[in-house]
C-alpha positions in Angstrom: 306.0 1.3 373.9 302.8 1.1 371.9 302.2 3.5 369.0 299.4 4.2 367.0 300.3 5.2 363.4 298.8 7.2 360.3 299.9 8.0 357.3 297.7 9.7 354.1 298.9 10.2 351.1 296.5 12.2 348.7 297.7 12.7 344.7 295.8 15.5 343.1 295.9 15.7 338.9 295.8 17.7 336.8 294.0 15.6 334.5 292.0 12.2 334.7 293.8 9.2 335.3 292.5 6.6 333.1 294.2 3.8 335.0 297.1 3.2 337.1 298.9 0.4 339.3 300.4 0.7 342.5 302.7 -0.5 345.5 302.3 0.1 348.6 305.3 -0.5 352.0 302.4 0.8 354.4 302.2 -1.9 356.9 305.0 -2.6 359.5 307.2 -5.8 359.5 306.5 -7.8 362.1 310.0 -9.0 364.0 311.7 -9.6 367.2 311.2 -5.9 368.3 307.9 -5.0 367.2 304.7 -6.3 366.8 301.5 -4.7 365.5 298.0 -4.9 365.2 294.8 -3.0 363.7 295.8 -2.3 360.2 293.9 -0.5 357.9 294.8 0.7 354.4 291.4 2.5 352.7 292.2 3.6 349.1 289.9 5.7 347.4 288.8 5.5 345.0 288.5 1.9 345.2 290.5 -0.2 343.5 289.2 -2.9 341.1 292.5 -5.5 341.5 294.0 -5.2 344.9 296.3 -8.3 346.9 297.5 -7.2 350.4 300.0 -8.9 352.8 302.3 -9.9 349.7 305.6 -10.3 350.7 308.1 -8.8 348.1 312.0 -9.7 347.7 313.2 -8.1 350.8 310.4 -9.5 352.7 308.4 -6.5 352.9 304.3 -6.7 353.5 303.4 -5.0 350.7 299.9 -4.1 348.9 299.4 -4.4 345.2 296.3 -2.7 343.5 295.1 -1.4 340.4 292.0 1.3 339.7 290.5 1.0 336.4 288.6 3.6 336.8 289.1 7.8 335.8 290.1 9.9 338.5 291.8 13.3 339.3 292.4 12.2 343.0 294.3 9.2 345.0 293.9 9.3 348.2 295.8 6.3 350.3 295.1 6.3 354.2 297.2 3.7 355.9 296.3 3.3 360.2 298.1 0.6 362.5 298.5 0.2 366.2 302.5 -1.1 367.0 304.1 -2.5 370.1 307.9 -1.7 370.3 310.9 -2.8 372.5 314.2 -1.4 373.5 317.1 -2.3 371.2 318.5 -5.2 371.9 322.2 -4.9 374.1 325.1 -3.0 371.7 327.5 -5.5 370.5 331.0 -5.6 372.1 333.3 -2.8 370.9 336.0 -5.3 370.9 334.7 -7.8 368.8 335.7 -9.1 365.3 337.7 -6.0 363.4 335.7 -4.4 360.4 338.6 -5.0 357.9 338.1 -8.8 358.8 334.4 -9.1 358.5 335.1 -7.5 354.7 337.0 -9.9 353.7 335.0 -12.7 355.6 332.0 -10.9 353.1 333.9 -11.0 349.7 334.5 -14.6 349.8 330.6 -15.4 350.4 331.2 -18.8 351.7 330.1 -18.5 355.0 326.5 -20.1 355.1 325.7 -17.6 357.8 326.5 -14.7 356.3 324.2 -15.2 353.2 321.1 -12.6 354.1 324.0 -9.7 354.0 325.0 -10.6 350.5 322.1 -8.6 348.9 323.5 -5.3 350.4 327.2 -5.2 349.6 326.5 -3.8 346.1 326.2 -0.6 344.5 322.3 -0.1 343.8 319.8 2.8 341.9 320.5 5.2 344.7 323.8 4.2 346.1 326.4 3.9 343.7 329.7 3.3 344.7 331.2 6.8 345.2 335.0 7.1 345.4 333.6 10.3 348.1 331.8 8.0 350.1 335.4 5.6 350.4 337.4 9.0 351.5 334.8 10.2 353.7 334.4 6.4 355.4 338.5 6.0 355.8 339.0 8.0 358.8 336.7 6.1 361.0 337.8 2.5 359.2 341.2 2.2 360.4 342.9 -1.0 360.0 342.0 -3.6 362.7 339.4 -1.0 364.1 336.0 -3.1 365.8 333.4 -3.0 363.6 330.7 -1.6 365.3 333.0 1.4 367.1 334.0 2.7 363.3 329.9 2.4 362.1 329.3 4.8 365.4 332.0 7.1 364.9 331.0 7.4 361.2 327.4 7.8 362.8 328.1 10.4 364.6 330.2 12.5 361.9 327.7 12.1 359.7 325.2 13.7 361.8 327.9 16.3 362.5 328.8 16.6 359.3 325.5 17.0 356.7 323.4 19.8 357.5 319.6 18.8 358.0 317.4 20.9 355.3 313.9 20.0 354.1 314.5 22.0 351.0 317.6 20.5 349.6 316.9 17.7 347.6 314.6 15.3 346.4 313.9 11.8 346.4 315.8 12.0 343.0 319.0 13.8 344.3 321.7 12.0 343.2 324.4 10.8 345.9 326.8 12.4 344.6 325.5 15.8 344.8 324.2 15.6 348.3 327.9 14.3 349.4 328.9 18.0 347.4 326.9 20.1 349.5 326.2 18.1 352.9 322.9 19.0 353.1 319.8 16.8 352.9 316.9 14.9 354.7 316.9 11.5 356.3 316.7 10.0 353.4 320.0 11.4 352.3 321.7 10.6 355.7 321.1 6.9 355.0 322.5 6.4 351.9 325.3 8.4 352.9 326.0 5.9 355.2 325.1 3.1 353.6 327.6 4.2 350.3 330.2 4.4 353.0 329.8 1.0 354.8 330.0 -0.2 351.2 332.8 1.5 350.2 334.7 -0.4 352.4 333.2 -4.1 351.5 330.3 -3.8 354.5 326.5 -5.0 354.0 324.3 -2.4 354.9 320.8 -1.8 354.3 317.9 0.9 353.9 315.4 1.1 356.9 312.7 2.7 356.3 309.7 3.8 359.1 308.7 6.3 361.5 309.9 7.6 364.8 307.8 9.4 367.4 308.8 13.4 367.7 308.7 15.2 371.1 307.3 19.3 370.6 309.3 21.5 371.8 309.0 22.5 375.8 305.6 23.9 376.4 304.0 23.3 372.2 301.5 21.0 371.3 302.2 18.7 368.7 300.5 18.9 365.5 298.2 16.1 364.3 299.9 15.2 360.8 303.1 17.3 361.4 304.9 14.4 361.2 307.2 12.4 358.6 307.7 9.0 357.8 311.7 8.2 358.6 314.5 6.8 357.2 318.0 5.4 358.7 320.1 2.3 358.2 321.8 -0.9 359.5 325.2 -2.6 359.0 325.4 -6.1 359.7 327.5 -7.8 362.6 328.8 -11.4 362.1 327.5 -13.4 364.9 325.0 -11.0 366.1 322.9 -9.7 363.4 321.7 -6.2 362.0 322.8 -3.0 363.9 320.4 -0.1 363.4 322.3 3.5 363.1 320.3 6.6 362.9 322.6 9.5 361.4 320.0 12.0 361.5 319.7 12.0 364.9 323.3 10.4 366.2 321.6 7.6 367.8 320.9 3.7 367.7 317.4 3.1 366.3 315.4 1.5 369.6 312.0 1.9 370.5 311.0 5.3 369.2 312.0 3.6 365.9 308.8 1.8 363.9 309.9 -0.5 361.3 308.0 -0.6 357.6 310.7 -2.0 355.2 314.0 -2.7 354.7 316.0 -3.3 350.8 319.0 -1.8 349.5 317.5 2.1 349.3 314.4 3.9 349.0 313.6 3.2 345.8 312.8 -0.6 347.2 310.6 0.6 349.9 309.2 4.0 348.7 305.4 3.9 350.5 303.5 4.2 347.5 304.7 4.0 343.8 303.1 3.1 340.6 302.4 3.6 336.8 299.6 6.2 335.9 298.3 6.1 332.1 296.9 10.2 332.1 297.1 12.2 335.1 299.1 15.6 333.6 300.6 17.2 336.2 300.3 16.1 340.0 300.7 17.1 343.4 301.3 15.4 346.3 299.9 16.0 350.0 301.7 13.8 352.9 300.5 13.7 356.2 302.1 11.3 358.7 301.3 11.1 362.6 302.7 9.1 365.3 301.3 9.2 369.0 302.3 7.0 372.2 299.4 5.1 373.0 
């Protein structure tokens, strides 16, 4: 499927910025299901430094830019045009158990295991959580497959956490949204993730859009959109599975791909240092229509 993407992000202050520096996961990655074309990023105002197409840890294509000079108003307007493909064929429910591939992990001697390494570990947003380990234990039975216990803890995730716009942050700790089982997408993924880690599993943060369908007889409204978050687990021998709890489904080709690293705060779209700027508000507007 082809996609054509935009995403504006406008800061208002509340007092000048005298200068600030910023980093931006607005382009997609480019990989074996997806490819994309026509990026633009426009910043206004315009920046005096600015390096695009840096690759960070992870990766990532990300842009790096600095304005020098005094303003009460960012405004970052990222466009791209992205081809998708259907998720490659599911893995074989009977293949290597979970509890084997965890200890295959922890010895980290196998040479082709070492891209995984980076996401076994607690990290900012995903401490270890001795919640996340009970939640995760009914689905990771002794000598269960792999990939059947990361879609049956999928699935009662989705069934489980309450979707709610107004129930945290992107500084919510963990903790609290596993206390209340509500949250955003955002939250849905590091749920997960804590619990594939609980249990000595490499998983990672996805973060991206998907395209949204109105409901039966609506239009869909330009900029109702949100950019999207969900996660992936890797499988020995095969490679990354992509798991969307928020929606109870593998990520295929409604998912768009922007960045991956160990939780949002590595791929957040735009972050930075201000010197000024008082108080701020910020205005996000994301839309995603089939080409």
């Amino acid at each position: 499927m082809i996609f054509q993407v935009r995403h504006v992000t406008t800061y208002e202050y509340s007092e000048p910025v005298l200068l600030s520096h910023h980093a931006a996961h607005l382009s997609p990655r480019s990989n074996d299901g997806q490819r994309n074309r026509d990026q633009k990023l426009r910043i206004y105002p315009m920046p005096a430094v600015r390096q695009d197409g840096k690759l960070d840890y992870f990766g990532n294509p990300t842009t790096f830019f600095t304005i020098q000079e005094a303003h009460t108003r960012l405004k970052v307007d990222a466009s791209f045009v992205v081809e998708t493909t259907p998720a490659p064929t599911l893995p074989q429910l009977d293949a290597t158990a979970w509890d084997r591939v965890a200890a295959q992990l922890a010895t980290g001697t196998n040479p082709h295991m070492g891209e995984a390494l980076d996401f076994l570990f607690p990290s900012y947003q995903v401490p270890m959580l001795t919640e996340a380990a009970e939640y995760a234990a009914s689905s990771f039975t002794p000598g269960r497959p792999l990939v059947e216990a990361v879609l049956e803890l999928t699935s009662r995730i989705h069934a489980d956490l309450a979707f709610d716009a107004e129930a945290t942050s992107v500084g919510t700790p963990l903790a609290h949204v596993f206390a209340q089982r509500r949250g955003v997408c955002q939250d849905f993924a590091h749920v997960g993730i804590a619990c594939l880690r609980a249990m000595g599993l490499a998983a990672r943060y996805v973060s991206g859009y998907i395209r949204t369908l109105p409901p039966p007889g609506k239009e869909r409204l330009v900029g109702a959109d949100a950019s999207h978050a969900w996660l992936s687990v890797f499988v020995p021998g095969w490679g990354w599975l992509d798991v969307d709890p928020t929606n109870n489904k593998l990520a295929g080709e409604d998912h768009i791909v922007v960045a991956w690293g160990r939780d949002y705060d590595d791929v957040s779209p735009l972050k930075g240092v201000v010197l000024g700027g008082g108080d701020h508000e910020i205005h996000v507007g994301v839309d995603v229509s089939e080409v």
